[in-house]
C-alpha positions as CSV (number, residue, x, y, z in Angstrom):
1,X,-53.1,-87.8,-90.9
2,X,-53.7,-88.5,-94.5
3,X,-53.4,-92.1,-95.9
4,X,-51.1,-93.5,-98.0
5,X,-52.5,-95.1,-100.8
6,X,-50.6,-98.8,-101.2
7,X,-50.0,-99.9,-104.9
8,X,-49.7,-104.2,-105.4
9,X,-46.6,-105.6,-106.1
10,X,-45.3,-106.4,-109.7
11,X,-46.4,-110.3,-109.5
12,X,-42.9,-111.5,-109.8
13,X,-42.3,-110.2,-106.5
14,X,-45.2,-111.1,-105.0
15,X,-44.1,-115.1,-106.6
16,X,-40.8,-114.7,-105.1
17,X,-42.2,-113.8,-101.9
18,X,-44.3,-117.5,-102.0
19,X,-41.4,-119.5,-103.1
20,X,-39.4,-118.3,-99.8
21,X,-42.3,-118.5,-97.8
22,X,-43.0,-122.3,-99.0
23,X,-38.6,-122.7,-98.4
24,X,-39.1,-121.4,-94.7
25,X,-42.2,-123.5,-94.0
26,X,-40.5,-126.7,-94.7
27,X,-37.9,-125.4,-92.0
28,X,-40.4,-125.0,-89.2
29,X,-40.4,-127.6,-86.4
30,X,-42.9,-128.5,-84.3
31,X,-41.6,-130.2,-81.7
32,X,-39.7,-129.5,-78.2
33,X,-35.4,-129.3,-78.8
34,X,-34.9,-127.4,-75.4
35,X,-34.7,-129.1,-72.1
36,X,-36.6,-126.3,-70.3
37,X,-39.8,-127.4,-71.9
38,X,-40.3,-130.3,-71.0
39,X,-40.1,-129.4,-67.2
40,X,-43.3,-128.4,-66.3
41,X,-42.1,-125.5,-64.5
42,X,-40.3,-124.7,-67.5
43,X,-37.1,-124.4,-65.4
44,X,-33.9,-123.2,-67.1
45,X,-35.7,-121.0,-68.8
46,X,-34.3,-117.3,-68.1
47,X,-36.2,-115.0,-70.7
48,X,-39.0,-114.2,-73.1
49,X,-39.5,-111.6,-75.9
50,X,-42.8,-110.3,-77.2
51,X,-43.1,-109.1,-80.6
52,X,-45.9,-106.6,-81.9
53,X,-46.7,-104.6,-84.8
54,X,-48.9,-101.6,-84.6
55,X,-50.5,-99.3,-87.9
56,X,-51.1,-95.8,-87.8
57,X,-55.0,-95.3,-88.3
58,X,-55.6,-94.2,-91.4
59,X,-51.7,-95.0,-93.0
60,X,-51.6,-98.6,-94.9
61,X,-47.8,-97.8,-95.1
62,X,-46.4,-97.1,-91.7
63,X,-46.0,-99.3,-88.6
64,X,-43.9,-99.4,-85.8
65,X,-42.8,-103.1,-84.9
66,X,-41.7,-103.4,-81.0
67,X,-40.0,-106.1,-79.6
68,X,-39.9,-106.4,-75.0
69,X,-37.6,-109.0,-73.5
70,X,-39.0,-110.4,-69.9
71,X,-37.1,-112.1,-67.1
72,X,-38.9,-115.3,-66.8
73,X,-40.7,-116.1,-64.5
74,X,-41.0,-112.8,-62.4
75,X,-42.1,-111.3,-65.8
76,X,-39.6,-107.6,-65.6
77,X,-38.4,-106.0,-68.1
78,X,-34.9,-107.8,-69.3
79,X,-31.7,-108.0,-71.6
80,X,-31.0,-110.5,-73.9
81,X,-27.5,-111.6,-73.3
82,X,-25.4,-113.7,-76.1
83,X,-26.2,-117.3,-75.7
84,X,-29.1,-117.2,-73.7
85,X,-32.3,-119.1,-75.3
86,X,-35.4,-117.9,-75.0
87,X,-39.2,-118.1,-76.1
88,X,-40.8,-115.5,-78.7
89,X,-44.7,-115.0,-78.5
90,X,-46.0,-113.4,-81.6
91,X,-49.0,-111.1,-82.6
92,X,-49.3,-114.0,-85.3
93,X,-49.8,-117.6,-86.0
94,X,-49.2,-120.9,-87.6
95,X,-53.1,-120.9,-88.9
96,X,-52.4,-118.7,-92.1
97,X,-54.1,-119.7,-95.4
98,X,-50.2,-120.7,-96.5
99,X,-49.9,-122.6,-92.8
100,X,-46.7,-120.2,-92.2
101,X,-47.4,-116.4,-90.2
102,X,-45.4,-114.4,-88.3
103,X,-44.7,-116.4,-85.2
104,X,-43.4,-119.2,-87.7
105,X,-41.4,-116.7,-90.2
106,X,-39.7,-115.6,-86.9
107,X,-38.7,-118.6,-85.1
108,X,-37.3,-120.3,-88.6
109,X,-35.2,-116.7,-88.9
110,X,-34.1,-116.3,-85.6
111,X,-33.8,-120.3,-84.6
112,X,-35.4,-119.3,-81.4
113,X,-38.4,-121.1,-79.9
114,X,-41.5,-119.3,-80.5
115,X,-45.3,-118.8,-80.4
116,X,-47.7,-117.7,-82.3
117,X,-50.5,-115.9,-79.7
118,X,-53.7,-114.1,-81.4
119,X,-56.8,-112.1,-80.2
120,X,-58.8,-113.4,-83.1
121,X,-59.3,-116.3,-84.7
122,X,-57.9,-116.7,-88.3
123,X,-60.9,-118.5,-90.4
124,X,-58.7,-121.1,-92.5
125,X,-59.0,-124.8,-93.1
126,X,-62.9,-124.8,-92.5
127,X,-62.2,-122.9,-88.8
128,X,-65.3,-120.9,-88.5
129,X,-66.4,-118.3,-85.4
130,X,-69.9,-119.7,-85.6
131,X,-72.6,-120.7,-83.3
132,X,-70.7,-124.0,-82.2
133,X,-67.3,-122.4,-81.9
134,X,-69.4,-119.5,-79.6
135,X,-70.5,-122.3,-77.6
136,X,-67.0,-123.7,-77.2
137,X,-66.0,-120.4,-75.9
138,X,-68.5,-120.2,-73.6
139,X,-67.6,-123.6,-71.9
140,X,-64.2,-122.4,-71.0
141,X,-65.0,-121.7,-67.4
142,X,-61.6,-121.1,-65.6
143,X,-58.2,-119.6,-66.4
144,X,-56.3,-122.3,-68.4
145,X,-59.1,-123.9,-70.1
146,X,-58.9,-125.1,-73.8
147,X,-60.4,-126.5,-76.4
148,X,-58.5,-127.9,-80.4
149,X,-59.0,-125.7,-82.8
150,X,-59.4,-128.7,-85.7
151,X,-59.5,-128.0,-89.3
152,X,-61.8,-129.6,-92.2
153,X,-58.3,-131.5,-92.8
154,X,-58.5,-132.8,-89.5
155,X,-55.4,-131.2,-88.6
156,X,-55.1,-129.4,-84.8
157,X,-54.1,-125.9,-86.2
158,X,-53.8,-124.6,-82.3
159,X,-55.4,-124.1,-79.5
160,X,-58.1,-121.8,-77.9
161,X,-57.1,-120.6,-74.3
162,X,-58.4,-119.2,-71.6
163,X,-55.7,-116.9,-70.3
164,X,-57.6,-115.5,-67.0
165,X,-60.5,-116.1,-65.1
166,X,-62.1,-112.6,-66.1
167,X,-61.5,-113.1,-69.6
168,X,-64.3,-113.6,-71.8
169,X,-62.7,-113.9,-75.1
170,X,-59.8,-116.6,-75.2
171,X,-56.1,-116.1,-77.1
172,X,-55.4,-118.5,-79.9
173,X,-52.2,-120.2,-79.2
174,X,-50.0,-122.1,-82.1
175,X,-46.7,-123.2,-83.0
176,X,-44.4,-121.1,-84.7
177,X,-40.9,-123.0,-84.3
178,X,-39.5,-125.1,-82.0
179,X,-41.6,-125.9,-79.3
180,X,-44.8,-128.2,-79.3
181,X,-48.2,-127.2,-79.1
182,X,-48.8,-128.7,-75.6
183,X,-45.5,-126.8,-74.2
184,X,-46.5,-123.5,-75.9
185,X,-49.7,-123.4,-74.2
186,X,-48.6,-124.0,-70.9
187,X,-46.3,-121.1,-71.1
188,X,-48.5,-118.7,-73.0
189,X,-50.7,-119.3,-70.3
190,X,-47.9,-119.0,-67.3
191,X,-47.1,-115.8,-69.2
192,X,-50.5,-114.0,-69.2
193,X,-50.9,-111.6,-65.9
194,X,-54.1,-109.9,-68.1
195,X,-55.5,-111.1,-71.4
196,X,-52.5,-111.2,-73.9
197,X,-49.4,-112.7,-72.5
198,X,-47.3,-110.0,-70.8
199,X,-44.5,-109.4,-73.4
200,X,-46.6,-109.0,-76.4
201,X,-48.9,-106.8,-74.2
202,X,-45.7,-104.5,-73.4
203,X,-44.7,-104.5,-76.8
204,X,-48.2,-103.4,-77.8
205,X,-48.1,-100.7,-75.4
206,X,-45.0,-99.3,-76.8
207,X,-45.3,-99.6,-80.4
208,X,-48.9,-98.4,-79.9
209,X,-46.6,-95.3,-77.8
210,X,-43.9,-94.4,-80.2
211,X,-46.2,-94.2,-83.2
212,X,-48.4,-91.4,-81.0
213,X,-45.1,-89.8,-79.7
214,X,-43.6,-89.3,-83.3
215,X,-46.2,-89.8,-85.7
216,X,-49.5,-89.1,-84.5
217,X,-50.3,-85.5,-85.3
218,X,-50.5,-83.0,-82.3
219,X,-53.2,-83.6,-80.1
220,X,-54.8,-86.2,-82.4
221,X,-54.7,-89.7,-79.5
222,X,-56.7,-91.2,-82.4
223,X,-53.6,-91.7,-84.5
224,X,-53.0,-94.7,-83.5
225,X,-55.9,-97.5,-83.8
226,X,-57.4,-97.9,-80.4
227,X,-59.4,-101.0,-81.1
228,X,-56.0,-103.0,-80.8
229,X,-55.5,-101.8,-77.0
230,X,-59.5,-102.4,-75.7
231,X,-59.2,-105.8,-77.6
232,X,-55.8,-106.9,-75.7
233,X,-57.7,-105.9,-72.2
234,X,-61.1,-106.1,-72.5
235,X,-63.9,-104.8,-69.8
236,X,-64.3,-108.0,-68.7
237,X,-60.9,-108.9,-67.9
238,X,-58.5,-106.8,-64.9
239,X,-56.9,-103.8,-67.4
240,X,-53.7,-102.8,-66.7
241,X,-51.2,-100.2,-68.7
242,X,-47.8,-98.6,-68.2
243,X,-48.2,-97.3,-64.8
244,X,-50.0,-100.0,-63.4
245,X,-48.4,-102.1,-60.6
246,X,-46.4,-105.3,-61.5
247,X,-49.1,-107.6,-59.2
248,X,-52.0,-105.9,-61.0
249,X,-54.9,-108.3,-62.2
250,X,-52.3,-110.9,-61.4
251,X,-53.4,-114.1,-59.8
252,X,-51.8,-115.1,-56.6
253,X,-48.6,-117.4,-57.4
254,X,-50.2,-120.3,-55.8
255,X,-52.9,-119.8,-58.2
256,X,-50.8,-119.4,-60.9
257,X,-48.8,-122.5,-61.0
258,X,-51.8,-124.3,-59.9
259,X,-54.2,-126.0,-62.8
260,X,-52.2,-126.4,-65.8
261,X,-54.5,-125.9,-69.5
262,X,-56.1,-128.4,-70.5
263,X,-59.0,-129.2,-73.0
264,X,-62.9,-129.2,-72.0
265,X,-62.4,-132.8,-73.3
266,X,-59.4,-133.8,-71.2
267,X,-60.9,-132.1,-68.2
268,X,-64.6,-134.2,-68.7
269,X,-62.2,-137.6,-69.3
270,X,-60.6,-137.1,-65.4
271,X,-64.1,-136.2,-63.8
């Protein structure tokens, strides 16, 4: 498929796109308002939506976004009745050179509490992936480990997480609206049955699906980027995909709600 070429914006657009980004980021809250988060069970809490975006390889134009609602906690696919709260995890987080992404533009829109969840880290405020951040990685030893991701401001921009035992690489949890930092780890973690919590991996999955079924050229499965799928599930981590069974990879409930996150720092201070 050929590529679109992608022309910038006049720059009074792009300068009216900053002004209402700076007007929603004074809007974002980073705190808990919903009862069901500060239970540590997260009890009362019925549902949660994943949000993903996936580009066709080769096409800076087209994208399909995809959006999966979850019972919660059994993790099945879901409706979203009228006046039933839930929590967002986006492909996208509070870390952005502007300190407002997708998970934040969301939650402020939708006045839904949500999270920003990434596969890579996004190098702002001094946040490097160097040798010592390597070696921070390399410390987290069990599913639910953490470590402060802590800018040159000294501000906590999020969190790394371990999200399974067999996981190498860790998420990077933030806030995006609503819901405290400590709060959205716990359930980005209680979420995660592989690598990426499960209703941003379904939404992946189908994004990364409708693109193929009515974009992708005939017998071309390249026309969607593959890197986005091996990086959600990598070797080192149980896969899983659409026909895979619900338990797959899963750890035993027990396990599950055993160890809640916490940081390497937290964990060395209760030894």
């Amino acid at each position: 498929m050929a590529g679109q070429a992608v022309t910038r914006p006049p720059e009074e657009i792009l300068s009216l796109w900053k002004r209402e980004q700076a007007q929603l980021k004074a809007r974002v809250v980073d705190r808990d308002t919903e009862a069901w988060q500060r239970d540590r069970a997260f009890s009362g809490l019925q549902r949660v939506g994943g949000v993903d975006v996936s580009f066709v390889k080769g096409d800076s134009v087209r994208a399909c976004a995809s959006l999966v609602v979850l019972s919660y906690p059994e993790l099945e696919r879901s409706t979203l009745p009228d006046g039933v709260g839930a929590a967002s995890a986006g492909e996208g987080t509070r870390p952005h050179a502007p300190g407002f992404g997708v998970a934040c533009h969301l939650g402020v829109l939708t006045e839904l509490p949500c999270i920003g969840v990434a596969k890579k880290l996004l190098q702002v405020d001094g946040l490097e992936n160097n040798a010592l951040h390597k070696e921070k990685i390399r410390l987290l030893q069990a599913g639910g480990d953490t470590f402060p991701l802590v800018g040159g401001s000294g501000t906590v921009l999020g969190m790394a997480l371990k999200s399974h035992d067999h996981c190498i690489k860790p998420l990077y949890v933030s806030v995006g609206h609503r819901m405290s930092l400590e709060a959205a780890v716990r359930l980005t973690y209680r979420c995660c049955r592989f690598r990426a919590p499960e209703p941003v991996r379904q939404a992946d999955i189908r994004s990364r699906e409708y693109i193929r079924r009515t974009l992708g050229q005939p017998g071309s499965p390249a026309s969607v980027g593959e890197s986005s799928q091996k990086e959600w599930k990598p070797k080192a981590c149980p896969e899983g995909g659409p026909g895979a069974p619900a338990d797959q990879g899963r750890p035993p409930e027990h396990q599950r709600r055993g160890p809640e996150p916490g940081s390497q720092e937290q964990q060395k201070n209760q030894q």
